[in-house]
Each structure stands twice: as C-alpha cells, then as structure tokens.
VEXDREN-2710 file (C-alpha; in Angstrom, 1 decimal):
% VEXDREN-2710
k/r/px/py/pz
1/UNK/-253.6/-66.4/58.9
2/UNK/-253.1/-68.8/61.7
3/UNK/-257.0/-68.8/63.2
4/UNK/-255.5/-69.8/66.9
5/UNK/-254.8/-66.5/66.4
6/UNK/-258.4/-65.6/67.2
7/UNK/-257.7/-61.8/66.1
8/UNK/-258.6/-58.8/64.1
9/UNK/-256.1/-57.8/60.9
10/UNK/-258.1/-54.7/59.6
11/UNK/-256.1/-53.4/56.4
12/UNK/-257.1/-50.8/54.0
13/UNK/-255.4/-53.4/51.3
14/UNK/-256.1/-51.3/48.4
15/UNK/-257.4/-47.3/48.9
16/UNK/-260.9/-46.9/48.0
17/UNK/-264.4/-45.1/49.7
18/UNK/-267.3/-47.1/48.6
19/UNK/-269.7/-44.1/49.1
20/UNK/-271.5/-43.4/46.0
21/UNK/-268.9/-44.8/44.2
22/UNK/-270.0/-46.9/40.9
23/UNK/-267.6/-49.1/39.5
24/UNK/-268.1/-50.7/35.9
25/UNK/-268.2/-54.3/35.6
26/UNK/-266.2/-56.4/32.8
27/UNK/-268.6/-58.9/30.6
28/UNK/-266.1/-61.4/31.7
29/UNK/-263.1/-61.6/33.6
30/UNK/-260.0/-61.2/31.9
31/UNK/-256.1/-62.1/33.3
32/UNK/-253.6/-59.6/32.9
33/UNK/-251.0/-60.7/30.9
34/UNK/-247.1/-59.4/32.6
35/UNK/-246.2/-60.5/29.5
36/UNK/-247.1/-61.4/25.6
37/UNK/-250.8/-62.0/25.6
38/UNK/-251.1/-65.8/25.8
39/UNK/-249.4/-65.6/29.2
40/UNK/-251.4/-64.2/32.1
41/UNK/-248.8/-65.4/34.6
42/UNK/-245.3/-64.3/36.3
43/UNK/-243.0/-65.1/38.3
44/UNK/-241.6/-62.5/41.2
45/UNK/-238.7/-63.0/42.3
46/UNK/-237.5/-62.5/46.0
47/UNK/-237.9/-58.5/46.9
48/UNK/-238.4/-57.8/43.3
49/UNK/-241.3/-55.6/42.3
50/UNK/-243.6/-56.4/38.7
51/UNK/-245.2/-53.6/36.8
52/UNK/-247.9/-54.6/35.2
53/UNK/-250.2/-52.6/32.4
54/UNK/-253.9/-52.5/33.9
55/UNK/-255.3/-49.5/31.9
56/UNK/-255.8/-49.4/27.9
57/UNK/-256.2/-53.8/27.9
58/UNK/-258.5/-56.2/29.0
59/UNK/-261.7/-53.2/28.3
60/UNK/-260.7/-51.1/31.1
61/UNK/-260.2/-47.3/29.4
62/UNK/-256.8/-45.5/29.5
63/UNK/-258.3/-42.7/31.7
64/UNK/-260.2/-45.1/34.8
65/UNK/-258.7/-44.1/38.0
66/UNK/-258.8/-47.1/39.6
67/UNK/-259.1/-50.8/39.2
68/UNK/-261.0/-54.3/40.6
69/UNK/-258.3/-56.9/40.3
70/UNK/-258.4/-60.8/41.9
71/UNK/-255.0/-61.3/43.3
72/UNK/-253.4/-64.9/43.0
73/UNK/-250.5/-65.7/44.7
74/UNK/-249.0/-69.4/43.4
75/UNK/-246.6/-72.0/45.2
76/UNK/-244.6/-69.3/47.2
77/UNK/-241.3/-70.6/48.1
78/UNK/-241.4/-69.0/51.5
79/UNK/-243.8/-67.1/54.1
80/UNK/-244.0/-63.6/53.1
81/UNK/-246.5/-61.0/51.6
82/UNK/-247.5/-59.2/48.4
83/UNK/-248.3/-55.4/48.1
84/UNK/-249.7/-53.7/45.2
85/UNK/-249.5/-50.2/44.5
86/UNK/-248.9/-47.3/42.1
87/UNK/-246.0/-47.2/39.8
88/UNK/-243.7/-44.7/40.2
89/UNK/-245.3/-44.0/44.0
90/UNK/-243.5/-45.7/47.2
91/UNK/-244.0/-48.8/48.3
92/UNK/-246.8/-48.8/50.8
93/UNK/-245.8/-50.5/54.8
94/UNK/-249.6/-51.9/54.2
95/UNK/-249.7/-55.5/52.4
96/UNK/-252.4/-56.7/50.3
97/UNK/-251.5/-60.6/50.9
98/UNK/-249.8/-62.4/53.3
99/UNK/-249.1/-66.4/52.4
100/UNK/-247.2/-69.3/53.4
101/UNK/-244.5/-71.7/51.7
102/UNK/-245.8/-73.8/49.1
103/UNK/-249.5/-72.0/49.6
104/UNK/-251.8/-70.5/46.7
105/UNK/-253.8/-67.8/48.1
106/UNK/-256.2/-65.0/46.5
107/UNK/-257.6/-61.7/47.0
108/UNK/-259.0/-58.9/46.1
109/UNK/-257.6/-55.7/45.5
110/UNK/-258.6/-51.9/44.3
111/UNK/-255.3/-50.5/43.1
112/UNK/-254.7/-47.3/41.2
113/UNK/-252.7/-46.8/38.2
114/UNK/-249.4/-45.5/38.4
115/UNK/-247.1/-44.0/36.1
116/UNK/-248.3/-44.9/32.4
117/UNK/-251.1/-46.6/33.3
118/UNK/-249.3/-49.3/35.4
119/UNK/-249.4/-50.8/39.2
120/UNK/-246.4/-52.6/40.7
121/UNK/-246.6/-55.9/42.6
122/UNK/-243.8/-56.2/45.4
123/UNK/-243.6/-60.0/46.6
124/UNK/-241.1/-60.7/50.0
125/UNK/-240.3/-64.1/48.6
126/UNK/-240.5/-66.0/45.3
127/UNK/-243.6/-66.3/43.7
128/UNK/-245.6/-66.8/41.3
129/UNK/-248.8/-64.2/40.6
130/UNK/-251.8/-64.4/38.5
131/UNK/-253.9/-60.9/38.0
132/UNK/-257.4/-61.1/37.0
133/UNK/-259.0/-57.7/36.4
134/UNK/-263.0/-57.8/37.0
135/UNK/-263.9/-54.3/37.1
136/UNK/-262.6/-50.2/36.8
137/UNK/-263.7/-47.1/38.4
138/UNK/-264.9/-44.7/35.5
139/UNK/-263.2/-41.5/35.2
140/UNK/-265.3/-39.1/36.7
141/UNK/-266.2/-41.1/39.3
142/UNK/-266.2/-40.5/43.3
143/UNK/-263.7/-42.9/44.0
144/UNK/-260.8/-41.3/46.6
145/UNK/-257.5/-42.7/46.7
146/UNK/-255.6/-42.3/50.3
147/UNK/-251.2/-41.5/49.2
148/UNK/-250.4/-43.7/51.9
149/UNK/-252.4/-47.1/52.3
150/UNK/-252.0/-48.0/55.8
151/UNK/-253.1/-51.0/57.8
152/UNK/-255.1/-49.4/61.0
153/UNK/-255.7/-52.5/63.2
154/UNK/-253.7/-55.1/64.2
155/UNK/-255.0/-57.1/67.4
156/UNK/-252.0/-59.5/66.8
157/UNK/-249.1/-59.3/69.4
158/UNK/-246.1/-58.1/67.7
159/UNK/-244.1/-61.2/66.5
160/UNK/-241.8/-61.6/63.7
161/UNK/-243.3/-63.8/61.0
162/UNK/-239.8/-65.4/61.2
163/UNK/-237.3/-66.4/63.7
164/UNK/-234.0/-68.5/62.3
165/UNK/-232.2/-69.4/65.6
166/UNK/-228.2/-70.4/64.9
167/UNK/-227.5/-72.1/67.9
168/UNK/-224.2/-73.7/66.5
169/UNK/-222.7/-69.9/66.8
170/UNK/-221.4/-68.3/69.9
171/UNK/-221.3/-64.7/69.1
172/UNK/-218.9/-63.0/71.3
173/UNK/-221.5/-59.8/72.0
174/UNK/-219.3/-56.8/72.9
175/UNK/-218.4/-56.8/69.3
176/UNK/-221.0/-55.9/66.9
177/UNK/-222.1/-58.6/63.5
178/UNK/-221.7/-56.5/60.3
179/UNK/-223.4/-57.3/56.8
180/UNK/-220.8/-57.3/53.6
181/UNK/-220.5/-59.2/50.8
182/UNK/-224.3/-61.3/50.9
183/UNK/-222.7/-62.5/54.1
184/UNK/-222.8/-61.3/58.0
185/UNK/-219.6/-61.7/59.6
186/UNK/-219.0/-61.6/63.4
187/UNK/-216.6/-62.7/66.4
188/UNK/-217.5/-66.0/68.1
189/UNK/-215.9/-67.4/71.6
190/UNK/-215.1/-70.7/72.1
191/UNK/-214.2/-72.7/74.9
192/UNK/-212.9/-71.9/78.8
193/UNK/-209.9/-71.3/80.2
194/UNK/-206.8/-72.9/78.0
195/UNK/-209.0/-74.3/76.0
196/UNK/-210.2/-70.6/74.8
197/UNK/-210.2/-69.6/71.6
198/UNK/-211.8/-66.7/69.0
199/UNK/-213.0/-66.9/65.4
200/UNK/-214.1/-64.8/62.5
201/UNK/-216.8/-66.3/60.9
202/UNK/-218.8/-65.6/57.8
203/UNK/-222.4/-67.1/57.6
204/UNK/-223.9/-66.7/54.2
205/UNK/-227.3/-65.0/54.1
206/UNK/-228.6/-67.4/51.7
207/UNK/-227.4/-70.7/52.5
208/UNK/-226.6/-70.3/56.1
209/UNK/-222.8/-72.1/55.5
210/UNK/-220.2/-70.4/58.2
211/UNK/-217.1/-70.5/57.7
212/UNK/-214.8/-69.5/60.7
213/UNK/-210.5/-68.6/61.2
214/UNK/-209.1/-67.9/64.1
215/UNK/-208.2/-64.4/65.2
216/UNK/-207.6/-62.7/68.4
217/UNK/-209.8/-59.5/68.2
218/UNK/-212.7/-57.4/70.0
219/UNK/-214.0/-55.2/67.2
220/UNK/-215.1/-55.6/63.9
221/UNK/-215.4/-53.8/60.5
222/UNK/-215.7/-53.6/57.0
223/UNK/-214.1/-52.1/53.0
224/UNK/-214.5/-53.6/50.2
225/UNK/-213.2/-56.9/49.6
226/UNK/-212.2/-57.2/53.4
227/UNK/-212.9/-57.1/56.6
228/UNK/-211.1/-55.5/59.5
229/UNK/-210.6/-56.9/62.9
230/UNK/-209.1/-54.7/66.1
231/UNK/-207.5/-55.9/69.0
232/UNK/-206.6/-53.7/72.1
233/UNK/-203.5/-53.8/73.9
234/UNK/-201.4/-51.5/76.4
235/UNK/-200.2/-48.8/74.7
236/UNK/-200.6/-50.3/71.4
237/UNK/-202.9/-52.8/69.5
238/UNK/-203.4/-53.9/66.3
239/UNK/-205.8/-53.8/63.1
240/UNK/-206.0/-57.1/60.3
241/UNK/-207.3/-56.7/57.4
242/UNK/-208.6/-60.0/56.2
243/UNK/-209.6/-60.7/52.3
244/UNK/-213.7/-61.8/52.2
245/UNK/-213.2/-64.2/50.0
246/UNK/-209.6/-66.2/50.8
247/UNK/-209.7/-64.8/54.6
248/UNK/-206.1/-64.2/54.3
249/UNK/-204.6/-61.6/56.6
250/UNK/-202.6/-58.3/56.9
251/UNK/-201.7/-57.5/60.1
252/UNK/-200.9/-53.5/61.2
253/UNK/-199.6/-52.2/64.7
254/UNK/-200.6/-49.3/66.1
255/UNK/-198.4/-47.0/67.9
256/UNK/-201.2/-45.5/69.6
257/UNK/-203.5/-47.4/72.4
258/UNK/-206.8/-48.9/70.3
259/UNK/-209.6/-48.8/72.5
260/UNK/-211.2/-52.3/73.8
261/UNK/-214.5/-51.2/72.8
262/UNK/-214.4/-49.7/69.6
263/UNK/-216.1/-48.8/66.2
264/UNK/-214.8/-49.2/63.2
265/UNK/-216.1/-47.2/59.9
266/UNK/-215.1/-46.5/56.6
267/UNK/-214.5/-43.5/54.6
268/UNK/-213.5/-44.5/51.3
269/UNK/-209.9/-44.0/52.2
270/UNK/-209.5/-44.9/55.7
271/UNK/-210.6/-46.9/58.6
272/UNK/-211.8/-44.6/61.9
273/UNK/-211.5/-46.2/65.0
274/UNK/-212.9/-44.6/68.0
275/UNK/-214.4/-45.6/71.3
276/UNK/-213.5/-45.6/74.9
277/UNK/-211.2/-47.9/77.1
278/UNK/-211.6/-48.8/80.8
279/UNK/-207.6/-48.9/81.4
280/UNK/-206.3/-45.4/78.9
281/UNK/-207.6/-42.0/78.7
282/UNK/-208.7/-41.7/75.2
283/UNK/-209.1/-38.3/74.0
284/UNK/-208.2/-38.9/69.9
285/UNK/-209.8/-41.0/67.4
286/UNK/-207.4/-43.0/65.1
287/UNK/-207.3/-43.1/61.3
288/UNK/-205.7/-45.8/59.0
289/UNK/-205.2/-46.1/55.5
290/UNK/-206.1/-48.6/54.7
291/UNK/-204.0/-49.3/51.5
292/UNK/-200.5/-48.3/53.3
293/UNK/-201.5/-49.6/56.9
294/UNK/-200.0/-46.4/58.5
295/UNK/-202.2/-45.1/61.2
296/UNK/-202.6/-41.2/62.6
297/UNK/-204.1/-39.6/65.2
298/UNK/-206.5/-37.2/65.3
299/UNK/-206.9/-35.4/68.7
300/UNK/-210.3/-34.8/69.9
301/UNK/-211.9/-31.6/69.5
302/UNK/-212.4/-28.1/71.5
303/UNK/-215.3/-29.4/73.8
304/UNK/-214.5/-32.6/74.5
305/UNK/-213.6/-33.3/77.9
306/UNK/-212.8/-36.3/79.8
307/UNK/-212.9/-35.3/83.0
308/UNK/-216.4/-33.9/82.3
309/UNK/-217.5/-37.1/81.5
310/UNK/-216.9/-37.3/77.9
311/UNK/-216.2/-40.6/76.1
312/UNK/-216.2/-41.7/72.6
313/UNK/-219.0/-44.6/72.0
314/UNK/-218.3/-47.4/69.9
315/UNK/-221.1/-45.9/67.6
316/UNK/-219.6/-43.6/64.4
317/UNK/-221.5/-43.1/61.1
318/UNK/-219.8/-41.6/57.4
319/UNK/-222.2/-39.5/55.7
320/UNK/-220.8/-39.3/52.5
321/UNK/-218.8/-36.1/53.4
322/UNK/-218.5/-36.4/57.5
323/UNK/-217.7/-38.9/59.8
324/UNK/-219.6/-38.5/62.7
325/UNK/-218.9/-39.6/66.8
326/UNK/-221.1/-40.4/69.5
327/UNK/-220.6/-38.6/73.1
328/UNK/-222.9/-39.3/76.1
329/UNK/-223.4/-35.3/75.8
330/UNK/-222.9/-34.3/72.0
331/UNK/-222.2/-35.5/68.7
332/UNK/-218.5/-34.5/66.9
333/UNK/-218.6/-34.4/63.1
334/UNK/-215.1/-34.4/61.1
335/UNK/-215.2/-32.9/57.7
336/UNK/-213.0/-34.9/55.7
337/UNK/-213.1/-32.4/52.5
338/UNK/-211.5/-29.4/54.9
339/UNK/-209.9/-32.1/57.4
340/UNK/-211.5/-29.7/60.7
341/UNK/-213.4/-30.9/63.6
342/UNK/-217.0/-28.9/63.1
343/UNK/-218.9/-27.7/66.3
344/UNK/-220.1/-30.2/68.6
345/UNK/-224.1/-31.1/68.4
346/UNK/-226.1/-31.3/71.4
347/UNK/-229.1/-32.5/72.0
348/UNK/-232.5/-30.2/72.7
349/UNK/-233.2/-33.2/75.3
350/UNK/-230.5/-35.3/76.9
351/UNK/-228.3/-36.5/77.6
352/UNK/-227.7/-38.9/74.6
353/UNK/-228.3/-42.3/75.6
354/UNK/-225.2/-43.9/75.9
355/UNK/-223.7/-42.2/73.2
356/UNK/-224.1/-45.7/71.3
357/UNK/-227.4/-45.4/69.6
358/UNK/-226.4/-43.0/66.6
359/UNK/-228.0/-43.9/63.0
360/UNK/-227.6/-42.1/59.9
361/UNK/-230.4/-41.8/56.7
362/UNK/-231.6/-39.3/53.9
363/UNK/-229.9/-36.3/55.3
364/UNK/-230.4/-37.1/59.2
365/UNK/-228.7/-38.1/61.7
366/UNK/-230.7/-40.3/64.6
367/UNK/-230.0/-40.5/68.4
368/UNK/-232.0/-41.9/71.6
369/UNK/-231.6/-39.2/74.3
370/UNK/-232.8/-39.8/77.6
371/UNK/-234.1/-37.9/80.4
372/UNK/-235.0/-40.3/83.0
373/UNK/-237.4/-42.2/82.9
374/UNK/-238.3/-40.7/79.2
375/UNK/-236.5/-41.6/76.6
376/UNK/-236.6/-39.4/73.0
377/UNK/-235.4/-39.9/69.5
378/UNK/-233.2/-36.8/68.6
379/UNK/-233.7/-36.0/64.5
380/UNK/-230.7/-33.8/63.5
381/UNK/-231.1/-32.5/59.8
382/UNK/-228.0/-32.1/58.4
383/UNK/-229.0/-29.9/55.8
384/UNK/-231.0/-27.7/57.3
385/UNK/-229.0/-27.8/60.2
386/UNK/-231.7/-28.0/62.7
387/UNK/-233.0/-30.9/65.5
388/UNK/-235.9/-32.3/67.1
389/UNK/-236.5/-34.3/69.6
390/UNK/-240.0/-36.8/69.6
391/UNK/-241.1/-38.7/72.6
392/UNK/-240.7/-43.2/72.1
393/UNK/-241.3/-46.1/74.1
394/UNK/-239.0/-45.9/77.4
395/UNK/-237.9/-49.6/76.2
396/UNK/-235.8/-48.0/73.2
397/UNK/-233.7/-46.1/74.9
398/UNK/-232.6/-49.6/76.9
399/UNK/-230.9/-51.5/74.0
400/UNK/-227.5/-50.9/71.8
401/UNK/-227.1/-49.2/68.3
402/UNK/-230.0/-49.1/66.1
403/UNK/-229.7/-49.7/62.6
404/UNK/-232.6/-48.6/59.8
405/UNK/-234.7/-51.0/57.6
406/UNK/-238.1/-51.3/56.1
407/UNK/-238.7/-47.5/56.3
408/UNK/-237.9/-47.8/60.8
409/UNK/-235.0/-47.8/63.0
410/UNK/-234.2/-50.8/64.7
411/UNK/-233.0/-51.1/68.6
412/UNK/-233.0/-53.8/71.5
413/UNK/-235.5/-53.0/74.4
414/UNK/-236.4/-54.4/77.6
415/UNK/-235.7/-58.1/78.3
416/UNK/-236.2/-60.0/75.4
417/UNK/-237.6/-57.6/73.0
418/UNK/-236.9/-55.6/69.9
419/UNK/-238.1/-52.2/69.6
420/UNK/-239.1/-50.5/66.0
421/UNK/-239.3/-46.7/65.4
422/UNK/-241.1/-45.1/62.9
423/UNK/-238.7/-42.3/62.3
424/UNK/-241.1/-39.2/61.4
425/UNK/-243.6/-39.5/63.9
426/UNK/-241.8/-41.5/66.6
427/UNK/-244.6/-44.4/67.3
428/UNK/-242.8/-47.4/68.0
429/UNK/-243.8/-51.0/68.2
430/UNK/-242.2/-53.6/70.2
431/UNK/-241.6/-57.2/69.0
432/UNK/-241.0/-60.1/71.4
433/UNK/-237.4/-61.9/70.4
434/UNK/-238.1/-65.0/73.0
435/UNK/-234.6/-65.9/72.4
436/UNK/-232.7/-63.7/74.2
437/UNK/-231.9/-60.2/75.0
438/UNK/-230.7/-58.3/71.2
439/UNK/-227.6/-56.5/71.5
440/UNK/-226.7/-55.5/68.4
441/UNK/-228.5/-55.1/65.0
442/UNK/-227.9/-55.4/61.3
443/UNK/-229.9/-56.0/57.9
444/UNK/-229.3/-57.5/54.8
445/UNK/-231.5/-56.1/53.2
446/UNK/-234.2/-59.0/53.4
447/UNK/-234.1/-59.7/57.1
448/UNK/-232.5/-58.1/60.3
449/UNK/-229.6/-60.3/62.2
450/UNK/-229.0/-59.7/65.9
451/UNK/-226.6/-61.1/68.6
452/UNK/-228.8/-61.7/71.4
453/UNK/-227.7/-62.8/75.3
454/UNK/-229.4/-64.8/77.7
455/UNK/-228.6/-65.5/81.5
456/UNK/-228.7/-68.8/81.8
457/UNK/-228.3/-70.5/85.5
458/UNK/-224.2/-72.4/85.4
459/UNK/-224.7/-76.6/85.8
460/UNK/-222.2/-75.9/88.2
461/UNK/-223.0/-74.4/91.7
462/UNK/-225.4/-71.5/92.1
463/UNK/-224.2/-68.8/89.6
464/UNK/-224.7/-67.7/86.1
465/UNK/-223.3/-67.5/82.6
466/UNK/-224.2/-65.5/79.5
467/UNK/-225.0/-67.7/76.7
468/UNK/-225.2/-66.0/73.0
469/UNK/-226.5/-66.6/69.9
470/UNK/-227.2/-65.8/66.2
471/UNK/-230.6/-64.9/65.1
472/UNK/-232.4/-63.7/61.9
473/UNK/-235.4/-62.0/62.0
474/UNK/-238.5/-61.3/59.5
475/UNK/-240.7/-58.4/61.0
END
C-alpha cells in the first residue's frame, strides 16, 4: 500500500479469535508443495484459483481445523490481490494480499481447510505463490471460523486500483458497448458536418488492438459469431448482422418503424428489439430471426399504455425462458415456451427509474425505483414470485443500466462517479471515475468497461460540446 495514503486498511484476512486459542507450532517451517514434493512453488494464472493440500503433510494432522501459513506472492505480472479460502466454500469479497507488477510480497494467513483437507488461492493476475505452513490449530481447540471473511474498515476513498483511459476512441454514448467474443464492441463518431462518419469497432480485452468498419447505426447487440447493428428510420429501419471475426455484413429491412433508442437481446432464436422513439408511437416490440432475417411484431400487452405515459426503455433482459421489458411504471415479461405476454410487474415503491436500469441474476430480476428524492433497488424473485424493495444511495438511481460483477450491481451516479450495490443488503459504495460521467456499463469478466461523457467548454465561442471516451476499470 501506497503510504501517501496515510490510512487505515483493517481486514479480517483470514477468520480466526485469538481468545484462548492455542495453536501448535511446527519444529521447522515447511513449504507446501502445489505439486510433487521437490516443488513448493506455483504459478496462478490470471483469475484462476489453486487448491492446495494443507492437512495430512508437512506434520499438520488430517483433523486440525485451521492453519498458520506465510503467504508469498512472486513477480506478479500486474496489480491485483490474492485471497485464500476454503475449498469447496465461495470466494470471500475480503483479500488476504494485495501487490503490485513485478513486486514479491508476503503475509500471513489463518485459513481453514476446505473440502478434503484443501484451501484455494484466487490470484487477480498472474503470479507466482510460495506457501509456507508454520503452525495448525489442534482439533479440539477454540478456534472460530467467521462463513464470510469480510474486510470491516477501509479509510481509503473509493478508487479503482485501475483506470485504462482510450482516448483514441470516440464512443458515440446513446448506444450501449457490449462484451462478446474476449472483445467489447461499440459505436464511435467521427468528425463534423460532411466530414461525419460512424464505426463499429472491436477493441480486444487483452491486447487493446481496435479494429473499426463503417456502419450507419444507433443500437448495438450481440449472437454468436456476430454482432447486430440497428438503424432507425421513418417508418422503417434496418438490422445488420455483421460476422465477429471477418466483419462482413447482412443487411435486413424492417417493415416496421425500429425505434432510435433501442435494446437489442437475444433469445437463442431471435433478436428482440424494443425501446421508444421521439418521432412514432411505439406500442409493439419487434422480433427477428435471426437465421431467415424476417422480422414480426409483437403488440404490446393489456396494460400498457402510451398515453398514460408508458414507453418501452432501451433496457430488456432473457432469463433463459422470458424475455423481460422495462416500463417507467412496470416490467412486461414474454414467455417464449407459451408465446403469451404474462402480467405486468410493478413495483412496491416507484416509479421505476427510468425504466432503463433493469438487471437480471440467480433467479432475480433488479430495478432502481425512485420516489423522489429516494431512490430503492427493487429485488423481484422470479421463483418465488415475490418483490422487495431496499433503500441505496440517491446517486444510483442517477446513472444508466447497471450490469452485475464481482458479487454487485454496477451503475453510473452523480457527476463523475460509479456507484456499486451490494445486492442482498443494498449498501452501496461509490467510486470516483475522474474521467467522465459513466453511461453505460459492461464486464468482461476481469474488469468493467464504461462509455463515459464529459462537457467540455467548445475552442470556439462560449458554448459546449460532449466529449466521450472508452474506459476500463479494476474496482
């Protein structure tokens, strides 16, 4: 840790009361081999997890509920952090280590034995990791484990421990980035006037490379192999289907009005477009196969109602079974197996923010609602077929679409911040972006991509322009 930090990092790294608890001491230290025994070394690769054997080797007994171990983390190849815990238990949100590139860095750890006597070592990036064991609680003894290890303090301010900044990129922001294919693909804008022009460009999530063709589109979304583009028109529009890999195109007209801002989700079978349009009335969602190109609509329910105020977002979600859509006042869900519109969902406290931040996970379906000034996070259990609604930050219920990742929901919040939300409970922590305001958000699985926006003052006279960009964040 930084010491200009000058702070407090209080972690319960590895679950343990001291209290009369007597732990038996090794005649000498021994490493851990992850291997054959004349190796007491291994290598972890990026967001991979090691189980090691602590119990039955080195003198600690079969039966010893928990463990002294000395930590080594060797020549990471990026910033990151190491967490050990159980086999066979979840990954604790608490980390045991946290290092830099290129640093070797120890510690030391109390971890209980999972599943056959083993405890598994996640590592964020590439590393290297020596285990020395020193010590073992003795069966019997009063030593407590805690299920959940959790860090309790953290004077820090909230900042990602990494920021990549693509300034190259000019994301054009009413259309949302997706991830597909170790690659996130979004729409840029270039130029002014005649000199105007849009691409679809792919920027790989390992070696940064973009790769851009020219389309003429204002929606984005994804099958496999390909990615789909949508372009709005009076009384018509189009969708293009373009291959990941060669970017060549298909191009399908629709014969019914696409709306400007739309979302795009897949099925297994079909594309669903749906969203609203400031210039046609659009009560119907629109659904393509997406092998023949031949498009049908599907007219919106009993309940929905324009003149009452209803819209469809840009903000749909498939389920596995259901395709779901986003209202300012209730949530529509379309059973594909029966081909029926079920009843509408509406929330316990609303309205529904925007209709635009609706997340699916485990079962659930996630919404902000707001009552001014409050904002809540609607949890709608599909199974059970019951909702609550839990209190967040008022900055959450200011951003776009959240997206889930790391065990949290992801959203933009006030000014230039990004709000997490711990979906059980509802406590949220707000990180400071610096770079912009985040519109929308996506993961790769290793780090979160936004398209941020930033007013920026025109070199020209006294007024402003919006300037975008591409950024990659590591909480």
């Amino acid at each position: 840790m930084s010491s200009r930090l000058l702070s407090v990092v209080m972690r319960l790294c590895s679950p343990h009361r001291f209290a009369m608890a007597a732990v038996t001491a090794l005649t000498a230290v021994a490493a851990v081999s992850a291997g054959s025994p004349d190796h007491a070394t291994a290598t972890v690769a990026a967001g991979q997890t090691l189980e090691l054997q602590v119990t039955g080797v080195a003198g600690v007994p079969t039966d010893a509920p928990a463990v002294a171990l000395n930590l080594s983390i060797v020549g990471a190849a990026a910033p990151g952090f190491a967490t050990v815990f159980p086999c066979g238990a979840a990954r604790p949100e608490a980390s045991n280590i946290n290092y830099a590139a290129g640093q070797t860095i120890a510690n030391s750890v109390i971890a209980k034995p999972g599943v056959g006597g083993k405890i598994c070592i996640y590592s964020y990036a590439t590393v290297d990791v020596l285990v020395d064991v020193a010590g073992f609680f003795p069966a019997g003894s009063d030593f407590t484990p805690i299920a959940n290890p959790a860090r309790i303090l953290d004077t820090r301010p909230a900042r990602f421990s990494s920021v990549t900044r693509f300034d190259a990129l000019k994301p054009y922001f009413p259309a949302r980035p997706i991830y597909t294919g170790n690659a996130i693909w979004l729409l840029e804008e270039r130029g002014v006037g005649a000199d105007y022009q849009q691409f679809l460009t792919r920027v790989d999530t390992l070696s940064y490379e973009a790769i851009s063709q020219p389309v003429r589109a204002t929606a984005t979304g994804s099958t496999p192999g390909a990615i789909w583009t949508s372009v709005c028109a009076a009384g018509g529009g189009s969708l293009t289907r373009f291959n990941s890999v060669t970017l060549s195109q298909n191009v399908f007209q629709s014969p019914f009005p696409i709306p400007c801002s739309a979302s795009l989700v897949f099925d297994g079978t079909h594309i669903w477009v749906s969203g609203d349009s400031l210039s046609e009335r659009i009560n119907y969602v629109i659904r393509v196969d997406v092998n023949t190109g031949s498009f049908e609509k599907v007219p919106a329910p009993n309940g929905f109602d324009l003149d009452r105020g209803d819209r469809f977002s840009p903000s749909s979600v498939y389920d596995g079974d259901r395709v779901w859509f986003a209202t300012p006042s209730q949530i529509f869900g379309f059973d594909l197996r029966n081909n029926v519109w079920l009843p509408p969902i509406r929330p316990s406290i609303g309205p529904f923010f925007q209709g635009q931040s609706l997340s699916y996970q485990d079962g659930k379906l996630f919404v902000l609602s707001s009552n001014f000034p409050n904002c809540y996070l609607t949890r709608i259990n599909l199974r059970l077929g019951h909702q609550d609604a839990v209190s967040v930050d008022a900055n959450a219920c200011l951003g776009g679409n959240m997206t889930y990742e790391y065990g949290r929901l992801w959203t933009g919040g006030k000014d230039e911040n990004m709000v997490s939300i711990d979906p059980l409970t509802g406590s949220t922590q707000t990180f400071l972006v610096e770079a912009g305001k985040p519109r929308w958000i996506v993961s790769d699985g290793r780090a979160l991509w936004s398209v941020v926006t930033g007013e920026r003052k025109s070199p020209v006279g006294d007024g402003f322009f919006i300037e975008t960009a591409l950024l990659r964040f590591v909480p």
